[in-house]
C-alpha positions in Angstrom: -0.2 -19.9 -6.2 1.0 -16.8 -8.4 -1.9 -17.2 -11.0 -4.5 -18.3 -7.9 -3.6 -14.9 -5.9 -3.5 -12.9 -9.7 -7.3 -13.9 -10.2 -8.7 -13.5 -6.5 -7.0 -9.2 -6.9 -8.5 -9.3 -10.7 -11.5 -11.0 -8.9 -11.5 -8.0 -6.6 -11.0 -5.4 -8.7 -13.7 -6.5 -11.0 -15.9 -6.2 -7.8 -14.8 -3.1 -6.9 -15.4 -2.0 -10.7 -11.6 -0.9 -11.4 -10.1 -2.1 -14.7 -7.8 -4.4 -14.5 -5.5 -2.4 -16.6 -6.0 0.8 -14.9 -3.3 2.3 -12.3 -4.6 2.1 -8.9 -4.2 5.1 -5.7 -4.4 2.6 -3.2 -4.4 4.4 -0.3 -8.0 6.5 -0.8 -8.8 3.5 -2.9 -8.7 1.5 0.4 -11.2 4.0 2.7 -13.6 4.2 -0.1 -13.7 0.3 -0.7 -13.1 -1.2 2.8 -16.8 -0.6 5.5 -15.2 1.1 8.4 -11.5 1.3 7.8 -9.1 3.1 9.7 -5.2 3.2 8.3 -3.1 4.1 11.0 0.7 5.3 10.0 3.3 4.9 12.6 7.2 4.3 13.3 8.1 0.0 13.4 11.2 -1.8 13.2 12.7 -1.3 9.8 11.6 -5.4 9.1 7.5 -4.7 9.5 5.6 -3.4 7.4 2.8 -3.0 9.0 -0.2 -5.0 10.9 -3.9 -5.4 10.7 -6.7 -6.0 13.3 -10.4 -7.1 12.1 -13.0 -6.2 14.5 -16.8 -7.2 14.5 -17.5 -3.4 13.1 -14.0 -2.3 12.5 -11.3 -3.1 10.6 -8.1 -1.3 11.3 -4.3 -1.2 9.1 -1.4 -0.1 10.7 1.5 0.7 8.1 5.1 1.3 8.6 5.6 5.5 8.7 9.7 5.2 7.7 8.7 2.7 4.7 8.3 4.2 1.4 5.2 5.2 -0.5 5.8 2.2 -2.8 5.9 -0.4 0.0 3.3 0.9 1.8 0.7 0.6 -1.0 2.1 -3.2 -1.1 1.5 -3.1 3.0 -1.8 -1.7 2.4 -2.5 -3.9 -0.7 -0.9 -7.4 1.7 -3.3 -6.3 4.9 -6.9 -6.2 2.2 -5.7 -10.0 1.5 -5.9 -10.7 5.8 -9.3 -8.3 6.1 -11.2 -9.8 3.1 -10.0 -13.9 2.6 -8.0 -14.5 6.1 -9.6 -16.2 9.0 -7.1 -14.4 11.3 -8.6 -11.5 13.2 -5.0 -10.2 13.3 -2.2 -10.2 11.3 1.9 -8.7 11.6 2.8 -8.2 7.6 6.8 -8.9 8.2 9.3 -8.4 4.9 10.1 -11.8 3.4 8.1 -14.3 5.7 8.2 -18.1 4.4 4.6 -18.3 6.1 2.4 -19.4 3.3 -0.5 -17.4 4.3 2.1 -14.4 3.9 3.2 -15.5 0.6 -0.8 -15.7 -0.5 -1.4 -11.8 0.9 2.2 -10.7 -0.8 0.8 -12.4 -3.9 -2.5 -10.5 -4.0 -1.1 -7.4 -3.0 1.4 -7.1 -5.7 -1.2 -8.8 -8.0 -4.1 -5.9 -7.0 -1.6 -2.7 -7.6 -0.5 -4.9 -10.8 -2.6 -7.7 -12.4 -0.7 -10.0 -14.7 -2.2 -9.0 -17.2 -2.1 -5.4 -16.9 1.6 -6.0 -17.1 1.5 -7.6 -20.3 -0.6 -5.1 -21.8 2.0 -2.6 -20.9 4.8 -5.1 -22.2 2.8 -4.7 -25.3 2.3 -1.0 -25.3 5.4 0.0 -24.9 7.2 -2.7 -26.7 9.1 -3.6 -23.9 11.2 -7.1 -25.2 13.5 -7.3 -22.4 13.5 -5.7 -19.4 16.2 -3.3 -18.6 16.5 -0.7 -15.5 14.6 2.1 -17.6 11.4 -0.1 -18.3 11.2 -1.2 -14.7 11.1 2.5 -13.9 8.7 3.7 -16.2 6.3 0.2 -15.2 6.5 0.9 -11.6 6.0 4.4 -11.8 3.0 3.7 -14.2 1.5 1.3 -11.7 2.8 3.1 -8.4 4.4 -0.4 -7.2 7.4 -0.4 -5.0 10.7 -0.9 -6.9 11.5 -4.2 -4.9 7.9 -5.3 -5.4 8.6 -5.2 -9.0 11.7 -6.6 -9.2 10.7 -9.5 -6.8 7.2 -10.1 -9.4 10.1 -10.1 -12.5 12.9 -12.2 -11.1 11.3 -14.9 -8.9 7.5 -15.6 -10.5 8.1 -14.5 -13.9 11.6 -15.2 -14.8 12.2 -12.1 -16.9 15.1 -11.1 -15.5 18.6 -12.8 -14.4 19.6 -13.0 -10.9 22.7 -10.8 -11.8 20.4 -8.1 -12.7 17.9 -8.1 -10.0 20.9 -7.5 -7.6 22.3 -4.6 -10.2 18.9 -2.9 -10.1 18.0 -3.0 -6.6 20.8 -0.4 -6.3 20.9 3.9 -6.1 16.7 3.7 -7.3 16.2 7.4 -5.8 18.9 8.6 -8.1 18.6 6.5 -10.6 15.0 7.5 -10.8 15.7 11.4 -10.7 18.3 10.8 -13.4 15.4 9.9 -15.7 12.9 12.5 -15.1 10.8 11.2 -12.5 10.4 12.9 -8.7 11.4 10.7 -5.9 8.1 10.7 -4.5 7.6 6.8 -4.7 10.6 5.9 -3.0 9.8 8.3 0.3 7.6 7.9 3.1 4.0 8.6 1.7 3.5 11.2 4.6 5.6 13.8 5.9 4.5 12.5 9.4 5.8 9.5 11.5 2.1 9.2 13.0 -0.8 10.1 11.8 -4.5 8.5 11.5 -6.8 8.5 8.6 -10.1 6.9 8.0 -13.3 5.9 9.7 -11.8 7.0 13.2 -12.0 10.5 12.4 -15.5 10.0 10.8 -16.8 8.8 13.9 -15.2 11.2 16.4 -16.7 13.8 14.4 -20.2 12.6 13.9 -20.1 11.8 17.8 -19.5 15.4 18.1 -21.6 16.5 16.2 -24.8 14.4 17.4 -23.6 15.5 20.9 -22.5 11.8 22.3 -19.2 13.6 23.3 -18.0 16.4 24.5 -15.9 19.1 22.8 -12.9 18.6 25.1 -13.6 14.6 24.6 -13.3 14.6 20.7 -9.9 16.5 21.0 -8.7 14.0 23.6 -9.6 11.2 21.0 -8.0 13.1 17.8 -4.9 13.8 20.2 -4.8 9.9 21.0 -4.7 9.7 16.7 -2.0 12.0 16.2 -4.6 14.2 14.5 -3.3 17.5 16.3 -3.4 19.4 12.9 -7.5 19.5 13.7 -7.5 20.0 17.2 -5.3 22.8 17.0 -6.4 23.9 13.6 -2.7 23.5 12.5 -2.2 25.1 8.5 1.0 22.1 8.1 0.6 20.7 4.8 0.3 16.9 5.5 0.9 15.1 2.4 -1.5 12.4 1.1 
């Protein structure tokens, strides 16, 4: 399954004409890629990750707000595998489901952010013969991959490292991260905002606006209903993307 789901996200990528090498910012990567997608960020239960909904012209992911930036390019990444190769209109991406169809899209999504052979090539670059705690940094910083995705990819698919040390480096990654240079950006919430709504949905409110299918008062009732009051109210809050 691994090396099934690693050439259906290199399959992708080649479509999308990204290099399978090449470091990926999912999250614009994902509006620009996906017709008509609208990523909506909002508080779940610590154990989702997110959901997706495919619509006849729509498609629609909804991403955990509290998760960090890390796991919510994986959410993002697990919810393309639904909206492109699922026959499910809708789809709840739980944390460690033993649904196979889960398994596939957790597969792709860590394969897309980080195709096997990327990894290698990196191995190779940066003569990396055994893994320890400050090559799994530097890799998943490189690649933007969450720390547990990484981890997960090393311990249980490619046996690289021991049991033992998959539970030893789980631990303290914010600090353990600053210690070695890096900001702690990857391990927060992408946003600075529990809700907010990006995307197509936006697009259209405005273009309805502006081709006078709704009112003035109507597109701020529709932004309002997307958390989008930084527009409506022509708020100067730096929102973080």
């Amino acid at each position: 399954m691994y090396l099934e789901m690693n050439e259906l996200a290199c399959a992708c990528r080649r479509q999308w004409k990204i290099d399978v090498n090449e470091s990926i910012d999912i999250f614009s990567l994902a509006i620009n890629k996906i017709k008509n997608l609208t990523i909506v960020f909002k508080v779940m239960d610590n154990d989702i990750s997110g959901a997706c909904l495919r619509l006849d012209k729509e498609n629609i992911i909804f991403v955990n707000s509290r998760h960090s930036k890390g796991r919510q390019a994986f959410t993002i990444a697990h919810a393309l595998y639904h909206l492109k190769y699922d026959e499910n209109n809708f789809n709840i991406c739980g944390i460690d489901s033993d649904d196979e169809t889960e398994q596939k899209a957790d597969l792709f999504a860590s394969c897309l952010l980080m195709p096997h052979g990327a990894l290698e090539t990196y191995k190779l670059n940066n003569n990396i013969q055994k893994w320890d705690l400050d090559s799994i940094i530097d890799a998943e910083q490189y690649f933007q991959i969450s720390h547990q995705a990484l981890l997960w990819r090393l311990r249980h698919f490619l046996n690289e490292i021991t049991y033992e040390q998959y539970r030893a480096f789980k631990e303290d990654i914010n600090r353990n991260a600053s210690i070695r240079g890096y900001d702690s950006s990857l391990y927060a919430p992408y946003l600075n905002k529990d809700y907010l709504t990006i995307g197509n949905y936006i697009q259209l409110t405005e273009k309805a606006f502006e081709n006078e299918l709704i009112s003035l008062g109507k597109k701020e009732e529709l932004l309002l209903d997307a958390f989008r009051e930084d527009i409506v109210y022509n708020l100067n809050e730096e929102i973080i993307l």
